[in-house]
C-alpha positions as CSV (number, residue, x, y, z in Angstrom):
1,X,0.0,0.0,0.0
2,X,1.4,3.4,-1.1
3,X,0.5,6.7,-2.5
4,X,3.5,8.6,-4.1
5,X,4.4,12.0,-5.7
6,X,5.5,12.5,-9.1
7,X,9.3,14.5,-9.1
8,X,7.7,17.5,-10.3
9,X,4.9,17.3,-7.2
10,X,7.5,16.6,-4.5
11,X,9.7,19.6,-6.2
12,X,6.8,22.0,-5.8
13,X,5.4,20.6,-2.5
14,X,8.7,21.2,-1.2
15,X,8.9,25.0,-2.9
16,X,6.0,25.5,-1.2
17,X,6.6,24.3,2.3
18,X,10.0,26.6,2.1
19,X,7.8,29.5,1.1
20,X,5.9,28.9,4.3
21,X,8.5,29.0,6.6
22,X,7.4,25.5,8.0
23,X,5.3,22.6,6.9
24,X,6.0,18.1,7.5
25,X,4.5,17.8,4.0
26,X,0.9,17.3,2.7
27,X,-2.2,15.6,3.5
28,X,-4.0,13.2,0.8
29,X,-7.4,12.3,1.6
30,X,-11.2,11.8,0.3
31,X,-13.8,13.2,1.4
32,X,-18.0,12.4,0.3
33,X,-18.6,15.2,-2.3
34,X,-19.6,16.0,-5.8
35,X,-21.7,14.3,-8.7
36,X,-19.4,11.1,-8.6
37,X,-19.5,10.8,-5.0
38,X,-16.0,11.2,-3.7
39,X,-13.5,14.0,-3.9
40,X,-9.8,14.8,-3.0
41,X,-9.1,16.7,0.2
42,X,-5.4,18.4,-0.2
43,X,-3.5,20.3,2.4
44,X,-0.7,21.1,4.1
45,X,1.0,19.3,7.4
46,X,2.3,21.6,10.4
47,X,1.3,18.7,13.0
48,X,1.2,15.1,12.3
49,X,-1.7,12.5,14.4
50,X,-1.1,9.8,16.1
51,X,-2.8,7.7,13.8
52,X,-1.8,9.0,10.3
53,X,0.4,6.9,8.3
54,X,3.1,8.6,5.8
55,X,4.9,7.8,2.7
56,X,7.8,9.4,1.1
57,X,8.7,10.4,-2.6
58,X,11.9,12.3,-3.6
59,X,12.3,13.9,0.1
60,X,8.8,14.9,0.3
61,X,6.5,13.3,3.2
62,X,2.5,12.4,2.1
63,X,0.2,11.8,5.1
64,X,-3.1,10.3,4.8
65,X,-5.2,8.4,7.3
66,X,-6.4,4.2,6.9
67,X,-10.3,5.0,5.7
68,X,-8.6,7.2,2.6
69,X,-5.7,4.8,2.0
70,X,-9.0,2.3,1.1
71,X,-9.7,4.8,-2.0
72,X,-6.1,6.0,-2.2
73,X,-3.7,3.2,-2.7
74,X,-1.5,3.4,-5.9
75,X,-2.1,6.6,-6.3
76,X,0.8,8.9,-7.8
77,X,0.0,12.6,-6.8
78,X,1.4,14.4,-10.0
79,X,1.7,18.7,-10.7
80,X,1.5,19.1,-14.7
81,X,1.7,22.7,-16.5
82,X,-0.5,22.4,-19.5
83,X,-0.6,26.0,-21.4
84,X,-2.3,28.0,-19.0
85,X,-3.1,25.6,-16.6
86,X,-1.2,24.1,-13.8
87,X,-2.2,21.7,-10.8
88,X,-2.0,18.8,-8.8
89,X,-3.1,15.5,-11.0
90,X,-4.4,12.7,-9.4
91,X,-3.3,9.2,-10.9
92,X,-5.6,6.6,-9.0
93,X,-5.9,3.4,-10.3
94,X,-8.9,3.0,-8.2
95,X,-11.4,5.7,-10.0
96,X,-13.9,3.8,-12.3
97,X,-15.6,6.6,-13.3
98,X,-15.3,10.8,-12.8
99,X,-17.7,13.4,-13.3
100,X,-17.5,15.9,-16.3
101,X,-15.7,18.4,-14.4
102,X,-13.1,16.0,-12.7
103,X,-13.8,17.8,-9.4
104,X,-15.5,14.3,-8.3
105,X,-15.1,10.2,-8.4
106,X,-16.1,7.2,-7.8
107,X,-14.7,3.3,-7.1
């Protein structure tokens, strides 16, 4: 069981976490949302919990909790710059199917 970050994710995780002045690394989880029925919860780690488990790509540190790591496993957290847009990308093996506006998914 894993969830991993692409290079270019972990390089600007990390950019970001320097910019903060302080940060452990991100939390990945899901959360019951959207047309699909499931969306990603992303944010930023200052404190870790007792009962979160982590995983680490290129130097950077990805938290998540055991009822997320259910929907999560395999997934490769990547950042892509297409034109004008850039973001996080989500490469889940799990999703069967997504909404329209890939804000949602299901399993």
């Amino acid at each position: 069981m894993a969830i991993t970050l692409s290079e270019n994710a972990a390089r600007h995780v990390s950019n970001f976490i320097a910019k903060r002045g302080k940060g452990l690394g991100v939390r990945l989880g899901v959360k019951t949302s959207g047309c699909s029925g499931m969306a990603y919860k992303l944010e930023f780690v200052d404190v870790a919990s007792d009962d979160d488990i982590a995983f680490e790509s290129f130097g950077v540190k990805v938290f998540t909790d055991a009822k997320s790591l259910a929907y999560l496993d395999g997934t490769e957290l990547d950042y892509t710059k297409e034109g004008l847009n850039e973001g996080f990308k989500f490469n889940n093996p799990n999703v069967k199917n997504e909404c329209g506006c890939g804000e949602s998914f299901n399993v």
